[in-house]
C-alpha positions as CSV (number, residue, x, y, z in Angstrom):
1,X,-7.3,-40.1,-149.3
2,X,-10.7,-38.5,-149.6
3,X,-10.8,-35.0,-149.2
4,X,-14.3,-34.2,-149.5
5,X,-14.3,-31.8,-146.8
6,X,-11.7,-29.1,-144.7
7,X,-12.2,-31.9,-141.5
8,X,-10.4,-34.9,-143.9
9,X,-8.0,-32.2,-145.5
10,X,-6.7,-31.2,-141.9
11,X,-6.8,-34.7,-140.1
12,X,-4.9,-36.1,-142.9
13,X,-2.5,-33.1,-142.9
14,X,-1.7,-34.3,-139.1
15,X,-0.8,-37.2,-140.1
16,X,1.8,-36.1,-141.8
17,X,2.9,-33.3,-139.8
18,X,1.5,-34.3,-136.2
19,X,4.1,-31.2,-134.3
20,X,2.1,-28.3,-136.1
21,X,0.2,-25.8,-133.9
22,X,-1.8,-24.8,-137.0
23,X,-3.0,-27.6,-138.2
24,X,-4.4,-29.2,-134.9
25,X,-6.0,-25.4,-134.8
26,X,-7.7,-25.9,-137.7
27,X,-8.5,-29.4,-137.6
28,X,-10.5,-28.4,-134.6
29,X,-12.5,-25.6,-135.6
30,X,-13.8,-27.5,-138.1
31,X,-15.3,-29.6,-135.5
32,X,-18.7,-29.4,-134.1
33,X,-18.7,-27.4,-130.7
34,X,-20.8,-29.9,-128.8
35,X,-21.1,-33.2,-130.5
36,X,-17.6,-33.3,-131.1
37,X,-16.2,-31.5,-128.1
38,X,-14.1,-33.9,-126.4
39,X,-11.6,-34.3,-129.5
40,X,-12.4,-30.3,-130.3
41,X,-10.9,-29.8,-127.0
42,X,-8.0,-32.0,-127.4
43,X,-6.5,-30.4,-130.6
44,X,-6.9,-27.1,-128.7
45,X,-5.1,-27.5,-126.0
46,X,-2.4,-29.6,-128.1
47,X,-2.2,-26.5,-130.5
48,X,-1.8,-24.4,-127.2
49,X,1.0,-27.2,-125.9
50,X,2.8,-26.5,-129.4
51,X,2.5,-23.2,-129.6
52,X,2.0,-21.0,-126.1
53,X,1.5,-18.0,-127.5
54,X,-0.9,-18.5,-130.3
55,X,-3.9,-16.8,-129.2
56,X,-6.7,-18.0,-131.1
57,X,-5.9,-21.3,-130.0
58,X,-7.1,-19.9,-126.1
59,X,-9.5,-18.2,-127.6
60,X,-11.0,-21.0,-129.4
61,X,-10.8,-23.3,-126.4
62,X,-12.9,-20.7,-124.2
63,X,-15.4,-21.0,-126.6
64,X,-15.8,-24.5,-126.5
65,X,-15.1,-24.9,-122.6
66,X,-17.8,-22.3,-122.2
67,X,-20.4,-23.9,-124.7
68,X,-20.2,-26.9,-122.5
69,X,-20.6,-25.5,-119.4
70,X,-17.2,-25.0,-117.7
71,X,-17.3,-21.8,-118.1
72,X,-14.5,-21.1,-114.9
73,X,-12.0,-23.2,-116.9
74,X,-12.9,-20.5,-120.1
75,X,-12.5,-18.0,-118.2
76,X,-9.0,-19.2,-117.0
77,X,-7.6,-20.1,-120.6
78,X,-8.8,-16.5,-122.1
79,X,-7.1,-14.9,-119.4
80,X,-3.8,-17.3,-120.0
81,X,-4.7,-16.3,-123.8
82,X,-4.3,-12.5,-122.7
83,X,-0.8,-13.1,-121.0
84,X,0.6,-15.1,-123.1
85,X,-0.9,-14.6,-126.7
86,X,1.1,-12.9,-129.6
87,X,-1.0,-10.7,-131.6
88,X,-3.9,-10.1,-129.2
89,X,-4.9,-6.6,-130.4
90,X,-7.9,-5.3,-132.6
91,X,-11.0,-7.4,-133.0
92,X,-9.1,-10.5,-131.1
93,X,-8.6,-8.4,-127.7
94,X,-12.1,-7.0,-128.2
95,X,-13.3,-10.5,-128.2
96,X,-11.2,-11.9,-125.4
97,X,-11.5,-9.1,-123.2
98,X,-15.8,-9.2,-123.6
99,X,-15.8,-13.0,-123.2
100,X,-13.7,-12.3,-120.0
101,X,-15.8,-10.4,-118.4
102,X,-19.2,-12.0,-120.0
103,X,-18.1,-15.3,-118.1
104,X,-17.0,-13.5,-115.0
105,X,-20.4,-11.5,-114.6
106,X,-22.2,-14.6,-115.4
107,X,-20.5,-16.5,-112.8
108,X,-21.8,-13.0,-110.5
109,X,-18.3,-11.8,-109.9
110,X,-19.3,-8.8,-111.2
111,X,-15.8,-6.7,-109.1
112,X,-13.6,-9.0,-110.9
113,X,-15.8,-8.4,-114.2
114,X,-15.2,-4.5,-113.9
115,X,-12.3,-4.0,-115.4
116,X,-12.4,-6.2,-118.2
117,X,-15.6,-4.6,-119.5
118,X,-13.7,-1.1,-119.1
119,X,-11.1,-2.5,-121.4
120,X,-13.7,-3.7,-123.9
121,X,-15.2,-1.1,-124.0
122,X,-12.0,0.8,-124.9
123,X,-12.0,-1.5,-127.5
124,X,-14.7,-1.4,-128.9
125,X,-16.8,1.7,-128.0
126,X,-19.9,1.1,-129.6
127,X,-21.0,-2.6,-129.3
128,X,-24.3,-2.9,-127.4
129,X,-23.4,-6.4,-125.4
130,X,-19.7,-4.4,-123.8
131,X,-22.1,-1.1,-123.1
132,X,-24.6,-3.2,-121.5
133,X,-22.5,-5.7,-119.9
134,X,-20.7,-2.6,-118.5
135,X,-23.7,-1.6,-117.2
136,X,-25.0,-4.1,-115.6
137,X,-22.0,-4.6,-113.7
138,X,-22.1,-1.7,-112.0
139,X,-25.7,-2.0,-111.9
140,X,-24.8,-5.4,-109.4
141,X,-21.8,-3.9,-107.7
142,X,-24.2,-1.0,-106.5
143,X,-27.3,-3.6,-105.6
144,X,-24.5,-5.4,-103.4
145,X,-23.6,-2.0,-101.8
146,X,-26.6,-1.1,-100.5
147,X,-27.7,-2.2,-97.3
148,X,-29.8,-5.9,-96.8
């Protein structure tokens, strides 16, 4: 086999050893978000099937859910990410937590949005897109407030 590239090394590896979480993980990231999203997507979710508590796997997924517009269904497999990941802590719940509440707020459920920017931010204090995501939450919340 030629294994001229990570892509070849990885599909060939599941050949051999189609039952491992990793490898359909890593097959897939090697893969082109949009142009080869359909089978991106299907190694994702098998590496979720394998393995339920592998977060980057939901992470990953989100990513390429949202990139092609279904961002709802992101939405829902970061948060299944966040309840039933292993491991989700440091730069990996930072990242979860502010695509969370990026997708809510740009689907303009900016109350459900709330609290997952406060928990960004907790995580990461000093990034510019949680402090002004935060803010423009409440920014909405207070617009819907007020009196039409």
């Amino acid at each position: 086999m030629d294994w001229n590239s990570e892509a070849l090394l990885y599909k060939s590896a599941l050949q051999v050893t189609p039952g491992n979480c990793r490898m359909h993980h890593n097959y897939a990231t090697t893969l082109d978000d949009i142009t080869d999203y359909t089978v991106k997507e299907f190694h994702l979710r098998e590496a979720v099937r394998l393995w339920s508590n592998y977060s980057a796997s939901y992470a990953n997924l989100g990513v390429v859910l949202a990139r092609n517009k279904r961002l709802p269904e992101a939405v829902d497999v970061w948060k299944h990410g966040l309840e039933y990941g292993t491991k989700v802590v440091g730069p990996v719940l930072g990242t979860t937590l502010t695509n969370i509440a990026s997708g809510l707020s740009n689907m303009g459920k900016f109350a459900e949005a709330l609290p997952y920017w406060e928990r960004a931010l907790a995580s990461r204090p000093r990034e510019r897109r949680v402090l002004d995501g935060l803010a423009n939450a409440k920014r909405q919340l207070e617009l819907q407030r007020q009196p039409q």
